[in-house]
ZAMARGU-4260 file (C-alpha; in steps of 0.2 Angstrom, whole numbers, plus 5000, padded with zeros to 4 digits):
<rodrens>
0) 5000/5000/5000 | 5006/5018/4994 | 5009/5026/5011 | 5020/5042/5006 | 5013/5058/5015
5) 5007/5073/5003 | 5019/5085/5005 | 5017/5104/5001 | 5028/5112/4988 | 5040/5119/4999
10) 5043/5104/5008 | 5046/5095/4992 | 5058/5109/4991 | 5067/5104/5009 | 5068/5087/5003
15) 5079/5090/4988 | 5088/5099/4999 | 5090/5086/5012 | 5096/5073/5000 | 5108/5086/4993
20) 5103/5094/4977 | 5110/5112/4976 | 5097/5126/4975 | 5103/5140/4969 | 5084/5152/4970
25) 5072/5146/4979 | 5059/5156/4974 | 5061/5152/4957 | 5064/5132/4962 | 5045/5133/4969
30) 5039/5142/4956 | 5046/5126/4943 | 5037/5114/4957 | 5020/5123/4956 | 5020/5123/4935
35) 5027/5106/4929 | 5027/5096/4945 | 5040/5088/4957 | 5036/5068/4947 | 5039/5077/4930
40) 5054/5084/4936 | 5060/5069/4946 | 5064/5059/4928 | 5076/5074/4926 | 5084/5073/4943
45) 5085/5056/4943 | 5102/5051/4932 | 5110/5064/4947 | 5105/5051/4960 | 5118/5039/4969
50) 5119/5021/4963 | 5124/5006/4967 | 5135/4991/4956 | 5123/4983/4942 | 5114/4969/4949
55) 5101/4953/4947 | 5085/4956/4955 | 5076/4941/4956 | 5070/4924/4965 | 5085/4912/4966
60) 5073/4897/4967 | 5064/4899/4950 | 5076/4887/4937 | 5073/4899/4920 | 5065/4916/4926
65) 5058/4925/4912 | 5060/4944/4910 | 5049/4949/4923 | 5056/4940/4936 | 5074/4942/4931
70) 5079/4961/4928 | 5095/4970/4927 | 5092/4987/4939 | 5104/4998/4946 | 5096/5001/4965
75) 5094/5020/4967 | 5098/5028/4983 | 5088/5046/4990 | 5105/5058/4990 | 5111/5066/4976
80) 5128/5064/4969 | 5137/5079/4975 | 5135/5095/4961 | 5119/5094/4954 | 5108/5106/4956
85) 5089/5109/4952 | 5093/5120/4939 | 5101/5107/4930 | 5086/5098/4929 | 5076/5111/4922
90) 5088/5112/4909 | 5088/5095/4904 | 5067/5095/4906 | 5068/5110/4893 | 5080/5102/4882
95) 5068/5087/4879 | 5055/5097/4878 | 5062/5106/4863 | 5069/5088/4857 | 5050/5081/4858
100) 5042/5097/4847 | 5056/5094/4835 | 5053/5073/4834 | 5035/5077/4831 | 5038/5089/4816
105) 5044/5077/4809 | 5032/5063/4812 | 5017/5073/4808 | 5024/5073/4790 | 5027/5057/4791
110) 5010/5052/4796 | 5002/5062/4784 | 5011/5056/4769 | 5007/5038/4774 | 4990/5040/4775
115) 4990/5045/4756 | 5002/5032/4750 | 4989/5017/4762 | 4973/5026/4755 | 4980/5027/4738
120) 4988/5008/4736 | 4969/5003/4744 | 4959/5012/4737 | 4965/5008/4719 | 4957/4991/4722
125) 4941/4998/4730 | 4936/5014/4741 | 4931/5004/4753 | 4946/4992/4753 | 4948/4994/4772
130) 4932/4984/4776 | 4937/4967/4764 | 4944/4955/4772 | 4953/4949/4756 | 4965/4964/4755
135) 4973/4958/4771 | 4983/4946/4777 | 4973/4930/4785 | 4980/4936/4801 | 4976/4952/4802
140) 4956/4948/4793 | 4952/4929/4797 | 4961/4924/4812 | 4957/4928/4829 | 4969/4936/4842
145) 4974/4924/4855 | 4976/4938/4868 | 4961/4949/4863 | 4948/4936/4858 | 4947/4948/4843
150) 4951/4948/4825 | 4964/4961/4821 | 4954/4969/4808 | 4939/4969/4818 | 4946/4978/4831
155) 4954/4991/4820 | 4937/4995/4813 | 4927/4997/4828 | 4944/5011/4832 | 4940/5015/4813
160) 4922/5019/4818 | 4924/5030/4834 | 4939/5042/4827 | 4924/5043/4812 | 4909/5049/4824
165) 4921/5059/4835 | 4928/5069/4820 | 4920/5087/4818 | 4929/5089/4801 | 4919/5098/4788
170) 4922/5084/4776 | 4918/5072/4784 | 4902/5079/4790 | 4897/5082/4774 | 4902/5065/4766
175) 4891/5055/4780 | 4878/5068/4774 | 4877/5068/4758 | 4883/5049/4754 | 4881/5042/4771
180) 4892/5029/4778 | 4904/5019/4775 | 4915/5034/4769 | 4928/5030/4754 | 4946/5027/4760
185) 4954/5041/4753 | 4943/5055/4765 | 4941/5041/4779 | 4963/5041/4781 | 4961/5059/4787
190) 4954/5053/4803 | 4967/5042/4804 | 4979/5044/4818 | 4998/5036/4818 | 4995/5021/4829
195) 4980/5018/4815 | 4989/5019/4802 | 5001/5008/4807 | 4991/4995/4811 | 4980/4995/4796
200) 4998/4995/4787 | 5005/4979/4797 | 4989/4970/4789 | 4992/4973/4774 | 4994/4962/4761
205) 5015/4959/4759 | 5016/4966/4740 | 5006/4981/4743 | 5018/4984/4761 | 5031/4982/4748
210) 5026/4994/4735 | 5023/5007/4748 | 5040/5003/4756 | 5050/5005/4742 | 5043/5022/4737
215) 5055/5026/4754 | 5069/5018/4750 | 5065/5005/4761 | 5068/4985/4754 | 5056/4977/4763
220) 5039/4979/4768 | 5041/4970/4784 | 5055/4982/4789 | 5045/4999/4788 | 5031/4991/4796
225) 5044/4988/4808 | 5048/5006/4809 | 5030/5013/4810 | 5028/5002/4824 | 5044/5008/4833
230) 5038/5029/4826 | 5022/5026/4834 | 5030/5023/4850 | 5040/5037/4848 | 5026/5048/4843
235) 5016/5043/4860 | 5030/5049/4869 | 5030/5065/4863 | 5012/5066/4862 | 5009/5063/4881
240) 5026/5074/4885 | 5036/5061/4893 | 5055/5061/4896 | 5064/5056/4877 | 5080/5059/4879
245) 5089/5045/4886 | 5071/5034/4887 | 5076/5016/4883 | 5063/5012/4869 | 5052/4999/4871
250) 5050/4995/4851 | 5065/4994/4843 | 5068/4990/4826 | 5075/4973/4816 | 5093/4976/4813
255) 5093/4969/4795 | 5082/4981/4788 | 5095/4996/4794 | 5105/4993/4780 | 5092/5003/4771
260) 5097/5019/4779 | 5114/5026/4772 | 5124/5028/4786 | 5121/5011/4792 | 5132/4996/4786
265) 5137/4985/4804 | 5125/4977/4816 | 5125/4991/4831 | 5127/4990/4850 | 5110/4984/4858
270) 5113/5002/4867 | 5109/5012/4851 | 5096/5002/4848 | 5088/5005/4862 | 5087/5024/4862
275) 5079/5036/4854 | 5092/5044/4840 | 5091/5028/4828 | 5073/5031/4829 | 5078/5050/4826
280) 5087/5043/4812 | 5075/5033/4804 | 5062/5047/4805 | 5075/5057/4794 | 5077/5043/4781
285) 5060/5044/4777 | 5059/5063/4777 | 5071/5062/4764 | 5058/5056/4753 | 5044/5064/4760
290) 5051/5081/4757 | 5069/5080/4751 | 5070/5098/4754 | 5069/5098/4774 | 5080/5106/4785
295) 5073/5094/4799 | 5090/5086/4803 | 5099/5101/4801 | 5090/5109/4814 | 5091/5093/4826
300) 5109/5094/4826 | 5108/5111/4831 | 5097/5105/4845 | 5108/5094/4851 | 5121/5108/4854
305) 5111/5115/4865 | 5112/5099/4878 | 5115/5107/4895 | 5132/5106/4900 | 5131/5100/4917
310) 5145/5105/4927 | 5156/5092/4920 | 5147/5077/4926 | 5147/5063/4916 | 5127/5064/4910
315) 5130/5068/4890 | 5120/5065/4874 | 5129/5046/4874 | 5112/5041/4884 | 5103/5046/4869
320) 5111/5032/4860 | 5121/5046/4849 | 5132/5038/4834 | 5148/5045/4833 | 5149/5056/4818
325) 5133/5060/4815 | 5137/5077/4813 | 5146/5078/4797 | 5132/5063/4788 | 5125/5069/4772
330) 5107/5064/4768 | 5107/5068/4749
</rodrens>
């Protein structure tokens, strides 16, 4: 049972103290507490906590624990390590800030463009393609979902359905009016949000996944639909304004299908694959064919000069999962 008292903002402030972060204005300190919260803040302060070794946490009597009973934590103590301050944690909150506007600049091009090149390919075969069963794979259209009790496709439309009667769009409204329901594919996509279109894409049909995949340079249809679902996971982290910059990322991507992206040739370290600049780089792999024109990238590695330099402790970019020369990569 939870059993931590409620504390008021000043004596959240007294307990930063105690533990030893340095405030250098107090005033201001609480002013940071009362506008963003001391649990937002808290994922910024916490890489300046003390530690102890890497070590197994789990039940020594289970044979083969699987991943939820065996995990690899580092246990983390209440006092700071000594020359952080608070404002170094509103630094790095505002840096991932920007870092999360900037991902999702990209992203909402992305998404956009997808939704034309999924209505398009569907809709060539009939507007309302995305209620057939038979431009899909048996898995996403015929088979039922063994932890869901769903079928795939089933599920999606009943998604479908509510971001259609939620939509106030003018164009929409007047499609249901004039033509009723169901609305062709190519005006239904607008609803569309990223974690739809991605799932409507991981059902489709592998030649048509292909067709749309090469269009960005991509090989194979199962890689991109790889990288939607890893761009989605990405875009719901920037979307609920969570902590990006060194988040370890729960959907990664297959290694095989990096090839496709210039500047990859070698496997990479489970580390980069783990954080968010590969998925930083895949976003600007298809940018480049979205709109080859973009200064997107430019402007993120400007960004990333502005990571707060914290008095010369050892928290840098690397927890990003940053691969070395990126700076000097041309995307033409």
């Amino acid at each position: 049972m939870y059993n931590k008292p409620w504390l008021s903002y000043e004596q959240q402030l007294d307990k930063l103290i105690e533990n030893g972060l340095i405030i250098d204005d107090r005033n201001k300190a609480l002013s940071f507490l009362e506008r963003i919260g001391y649990y937002r803040l808290s994922g910024y302060w916490y890489p300046f906590k003390q530690r102890s070794e890497l070590c197994c946490v789990y039940n020594p009597t289970i044979k083969k624990p699987n991943k939820k009973q065996k995990r690899e934590t580092r246990l983390v103590f209440d006092n700071f390590v000594a020359g952080f301050s608070f404002q170094d944690a509103v630094d790095l909150y505002v840096f991932d800030k920007k870092l999360r506007i900037h991902t999702l600049d990209a992203l909402e091009r992305i998404e956009v463009a997808l939704r034309v090149d999924i209505s398009h390919t569907l809709g060539k075969h009939s507007p309302f393609a995305y209620l057939e069963p038979d431009h899909f794979k048996d898995l996403f259209s015929k088979q039922v979902d063994a932890k869901t009790g769903v079928i795939p496709q089933h599920a999606w439309l009943q998604n479908h359905a509510n971001l259609l009667s939620r939509s106030k769009e003018e164009f929409i409204l007047h499609t249901k009016e004039k033509y009723g329901l169901p609305v062709p594919i190519w005006i239904a996509c607008e609803v569309w949000d990223f974690g739809t279109l991605s799932r409507l894409f991981k059902g489709m049909l592998p030649e048509q996944q292909t067709l749309i995949a090469n269009k960005y340079g991509v090989t194979k249809g199962e890689t991109l639909e790889s990288w939607l679902r890893c761009l989605n996971y990405l875009r719901n982290v920037c979307a609920h304004h969570s902590r990006l910059w060194n988040r370890n990322m729960i959907e990664q991507p297959k290694q095989e299908g990096l090839k496709d992206i210039k500047h990859f040739t070698d496997n990479l370290k489970p580390h980069t694959l783990a954080r968010p600049f590969l998925q930083l780089c895949i976003a600007q792999h298809l940018l480049t064919k979205v709109n080859p024109n973009s200064t997107w990238w430019d402007r993120l590695k400007s960004l990333l000069n502005e990571f707060p330099n914290l008095n010369g402790q050892c928290i840098t970019l690397e927890a990003m999962g940053i691969i070395e020369g990126y700076a000097e990569w041309d995307w033409q």
